[in-house]
N, C-alpha and C positions, 0 to 999 in steps of 0.2 A: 550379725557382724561379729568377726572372733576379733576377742579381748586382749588385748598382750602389756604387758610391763615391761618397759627397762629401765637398765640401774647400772652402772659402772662406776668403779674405784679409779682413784690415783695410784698412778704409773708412778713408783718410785723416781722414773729416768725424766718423768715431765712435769715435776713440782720443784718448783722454783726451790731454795735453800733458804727463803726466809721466810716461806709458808711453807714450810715442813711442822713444824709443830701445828697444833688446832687452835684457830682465832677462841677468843671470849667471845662468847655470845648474850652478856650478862642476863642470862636464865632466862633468852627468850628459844623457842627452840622453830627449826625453821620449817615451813609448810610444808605439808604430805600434799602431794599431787593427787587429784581425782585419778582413778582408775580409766584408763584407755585416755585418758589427754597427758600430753607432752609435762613433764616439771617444767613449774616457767623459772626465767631466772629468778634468782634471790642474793641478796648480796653473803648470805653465808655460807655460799658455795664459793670455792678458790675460783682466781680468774680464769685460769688455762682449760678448767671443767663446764666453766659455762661457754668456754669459743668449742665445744665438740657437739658435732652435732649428736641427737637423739640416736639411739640405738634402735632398729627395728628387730621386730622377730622377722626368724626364721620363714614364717608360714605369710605376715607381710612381703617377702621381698622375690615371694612367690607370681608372679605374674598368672592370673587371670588368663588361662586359654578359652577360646567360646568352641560351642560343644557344637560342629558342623554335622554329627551323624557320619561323617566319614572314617572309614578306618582302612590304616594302611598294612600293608601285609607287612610278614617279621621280617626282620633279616634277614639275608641268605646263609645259610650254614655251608651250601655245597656251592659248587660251580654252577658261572653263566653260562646256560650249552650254548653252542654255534655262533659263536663269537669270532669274528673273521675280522680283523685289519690288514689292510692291503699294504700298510705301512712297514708292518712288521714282518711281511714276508720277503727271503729269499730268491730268490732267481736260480742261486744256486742247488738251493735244497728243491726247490721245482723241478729242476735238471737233475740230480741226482734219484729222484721219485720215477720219473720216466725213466730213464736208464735199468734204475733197479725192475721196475714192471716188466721191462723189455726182456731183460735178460733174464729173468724169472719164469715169464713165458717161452722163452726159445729155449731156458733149459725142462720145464716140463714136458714138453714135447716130445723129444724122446726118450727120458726116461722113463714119463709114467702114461702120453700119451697115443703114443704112433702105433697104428696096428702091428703085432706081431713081434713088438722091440721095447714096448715100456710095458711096467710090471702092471698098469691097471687092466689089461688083459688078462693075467694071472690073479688078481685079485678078484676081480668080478668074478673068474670063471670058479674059483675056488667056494665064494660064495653061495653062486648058482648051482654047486653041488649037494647042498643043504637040503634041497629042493625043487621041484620042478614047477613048484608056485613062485610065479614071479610077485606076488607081496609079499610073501614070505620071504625070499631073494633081498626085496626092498627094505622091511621090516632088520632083516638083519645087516646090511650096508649104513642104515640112518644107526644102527645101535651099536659100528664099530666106528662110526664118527660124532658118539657120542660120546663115548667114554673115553678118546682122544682129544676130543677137545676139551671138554669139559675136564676132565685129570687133569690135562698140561694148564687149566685156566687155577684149578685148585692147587699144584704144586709150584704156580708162577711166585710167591714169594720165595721159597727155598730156591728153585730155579735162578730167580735174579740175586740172588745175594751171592751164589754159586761162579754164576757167567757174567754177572751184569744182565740190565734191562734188555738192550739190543739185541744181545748174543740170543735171549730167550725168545724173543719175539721172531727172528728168526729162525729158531728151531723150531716155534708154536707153530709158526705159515707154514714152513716146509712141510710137515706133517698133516695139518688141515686139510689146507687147498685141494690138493690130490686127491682124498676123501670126499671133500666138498664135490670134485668135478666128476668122481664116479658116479656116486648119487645123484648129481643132477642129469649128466650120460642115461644112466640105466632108468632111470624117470621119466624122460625124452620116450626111451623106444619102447618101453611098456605101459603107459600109461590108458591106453584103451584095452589091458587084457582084464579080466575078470568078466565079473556079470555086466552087462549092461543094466543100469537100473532106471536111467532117463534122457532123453536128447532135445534140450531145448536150445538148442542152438541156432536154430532156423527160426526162432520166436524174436519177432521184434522188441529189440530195445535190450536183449539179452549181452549181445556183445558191448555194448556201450555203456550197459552195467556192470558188467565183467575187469572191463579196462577203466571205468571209472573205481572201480574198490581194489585193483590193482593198483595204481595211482597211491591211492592214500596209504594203503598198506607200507608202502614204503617212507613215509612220511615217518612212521611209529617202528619201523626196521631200520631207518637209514643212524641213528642215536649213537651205534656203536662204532659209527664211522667218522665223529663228528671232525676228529683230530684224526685224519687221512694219511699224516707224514708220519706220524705215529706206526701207522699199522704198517708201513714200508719201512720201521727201524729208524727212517731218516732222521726227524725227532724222538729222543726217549721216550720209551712207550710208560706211561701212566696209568693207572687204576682210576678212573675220575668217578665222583659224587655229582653227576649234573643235577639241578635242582630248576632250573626255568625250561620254557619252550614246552615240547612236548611231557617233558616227565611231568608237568604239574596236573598233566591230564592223567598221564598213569607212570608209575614207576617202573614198570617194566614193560616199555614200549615194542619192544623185541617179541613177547609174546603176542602181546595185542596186535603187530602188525602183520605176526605169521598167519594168526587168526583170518586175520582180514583174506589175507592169500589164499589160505585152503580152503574159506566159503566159496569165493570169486572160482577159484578153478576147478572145485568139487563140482560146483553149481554148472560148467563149461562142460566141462568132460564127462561126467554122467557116472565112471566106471566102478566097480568094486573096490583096481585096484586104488585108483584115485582115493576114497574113501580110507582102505588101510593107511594110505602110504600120510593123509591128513591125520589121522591119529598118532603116529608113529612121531609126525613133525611134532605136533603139538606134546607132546607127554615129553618129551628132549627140551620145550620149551619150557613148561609148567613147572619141570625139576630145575630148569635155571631162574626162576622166580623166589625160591629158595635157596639156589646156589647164590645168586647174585646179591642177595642178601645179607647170606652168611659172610659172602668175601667182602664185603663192605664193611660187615660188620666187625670184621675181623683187622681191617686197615683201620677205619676211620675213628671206631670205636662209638662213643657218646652224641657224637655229630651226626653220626648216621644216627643214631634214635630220634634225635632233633628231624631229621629229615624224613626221617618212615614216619613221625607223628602227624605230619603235615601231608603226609601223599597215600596212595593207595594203588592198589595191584588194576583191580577194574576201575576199567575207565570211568574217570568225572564223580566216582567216589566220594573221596574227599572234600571237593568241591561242592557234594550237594550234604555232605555232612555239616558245611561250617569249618572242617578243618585248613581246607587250602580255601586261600584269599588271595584271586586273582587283582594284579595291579589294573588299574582303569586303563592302562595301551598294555596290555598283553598283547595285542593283537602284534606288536611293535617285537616281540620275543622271536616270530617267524620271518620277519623280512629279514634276515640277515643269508649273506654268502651261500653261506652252507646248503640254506632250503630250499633256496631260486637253483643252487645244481640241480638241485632233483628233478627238475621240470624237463632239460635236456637228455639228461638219464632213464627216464622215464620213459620218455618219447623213441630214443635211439635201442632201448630195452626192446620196446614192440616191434621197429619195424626190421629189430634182428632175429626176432623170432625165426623164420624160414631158415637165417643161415644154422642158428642153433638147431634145428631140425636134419636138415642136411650135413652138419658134422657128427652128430647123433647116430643117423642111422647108416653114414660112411664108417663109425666104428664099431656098430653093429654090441653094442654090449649088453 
């Protein structure tokens, strides 16, 4: 049991004016209290000293926690991903999101999509001059949309201080997107050239495994999306540190979910080119595992060390390190807004496969 003493003086402001001076005691002097019991009273102590209660220590007034074995995770340093209140959204900015989509799309069309009148005609073609291997074709379309994007991702702070966030976010789409949809275009209509190296596609249960690691895949890609009004300019667009949901499993969910893609349709399609063009995706990824870092590192500073010491690149990592401590409702991080879209998305993804096929090989790239 730990031991404590106290002892307190008179308060110049709480002694009375005619016991300011010090009583006679004639030459008795007054008891020293046992060690860890209270001084009891004694009448050679002023009155106003004996009506104050006892002083406790410090380390007394300490309450006594009982040790359950449970431990709760830290703090959050970064944001709560996919946090949706229905409360706080717009109507308006809903409306101006579709609008913007709308008109985004009718203006791609024909500049950079229509046969024979938008430039990705021109683009591809100039490409497929490199080469008459179309992975190689490939190879180089995935590596001029990478250094576009990724650039505009690295020069987004001098950019937004330049134009503002918006202005940048819109110049970042305009230039992606078009990129994004060549690549995905010439992917489409080449993907069965090279070697054939295997066809399991007529083996049961293949498709169902295919579509089922598709599925999740985008569970661990959908992260960049999570603030949607965002990416349409509608809301200013942010740099965010998420730290719950999916990132606790892996900090860079983007790669691990591209991963997951290129087994699933490597494993589908069987082809050479299929194989270059999974490489190509991933090594685009692998270098934003490090970009994504440094630009974190670079906004957030000290906070982001907080949050890399807690998480990790591969999956469950950290997790089975000790470092991340999942809350006991984690489970409770996924049910919100955000993740229940995906399951529509997902579904309406597959059964438009066909038409993305058929616009594919109407533009013949």
């Amino acid at each position: 049991m730990q031991r404590c003493t106290a002892s307190s003086s008179l308060r110049a402001q709480n002694v009375h004016p005619s016991r300011a001076a010090p009583r006679r005691t004639l030459g008795l002097k007054a008891p020293v209290p046992l060690a860890g019991r209270p001084a009891a009273l004694s009448p050679w102590q002023p009155a106003q000293q004996q009506q104050q209660p006892a002083i406790r220590c410090r380390a007394a007034q300490q309450e006594q926690q009982p040790e359950t074995g449970d431990t709760q995770p830290p703090a959050l340093v970064g944001e709560d991903a996919a946090v949706f209140d229905p409360s706080q959204q717009s109507l308006k900015s809903w409306g101006l999101f579709v609008a913007l989509l709308t008109g985004v799309s009718a203006l791609l069309y024909p500049v950079w999509i229509a046969p024979g009148l938008g430039l990705g005609d021109d683009f591809v073609a100039t490409l497929s001059s490199l080469s008459e291997d179309s992975s190689v074709v490939m190879l180089a379309i995935l590596l001029v949309f990478a250094i576009a994007h990724s650039g505009l991702a690295f020069l987004r702070p001098y950019g937004e201080e330049l134009i503002g966030a918006r202005a940048y976010r819109v110049i970042f789409a305009l230039v992606s997107l078009p990129l994004a949809i060549a690549a995905v275009v010439y992917f489409i209509d080449h993907r069965y050239d090279g070697v054939p190296l295997w066809n399991v596609r007529g083996v049961t249960g293949v498709h169902e495994l295919v579509w089922g690691l598709s599925f999740v895949s985008f569970y661990f890609l959908y992260p960049s999306t999570f603030n949607i009004l965002e990416v349409a300019a509608v809301d200013e667009p942010k740099l965010h540190m998420w730290e719950t949901g999916i990132m606790r499993i892996t900090r860079h969910p983007q790669m691990v979910g591209q991963g997951i893609w290129c087994l699933a349709h490597t494993l589908w399609i069987g082809s050479s080119f299929m194989v270059v063009t999974s490489l190509g995706l991933m090594a685009h990824h692998l270098f934003g595992c490090w970009h994504g870092d440094f630009r974190l590192k670079r906004k957030y500073g000290e906070a982001f060390e907080e949050v890399r010491a807690r998480t990790s690149t591969l999956p469950f990592q950290a997790i089975l390190d000790g470092r991340q401590q999942l809350p006991k409702d984690y489970y409770k991080e996924f049910l919100r807004g955000p993740y229940f879209a995906l399951i529509p998305f997902c579904v309406g993804a597959y059964l438009c496969h066909p038409l993305m096929q058929r616009a594919a090989y109407f533009l013949g790239w």
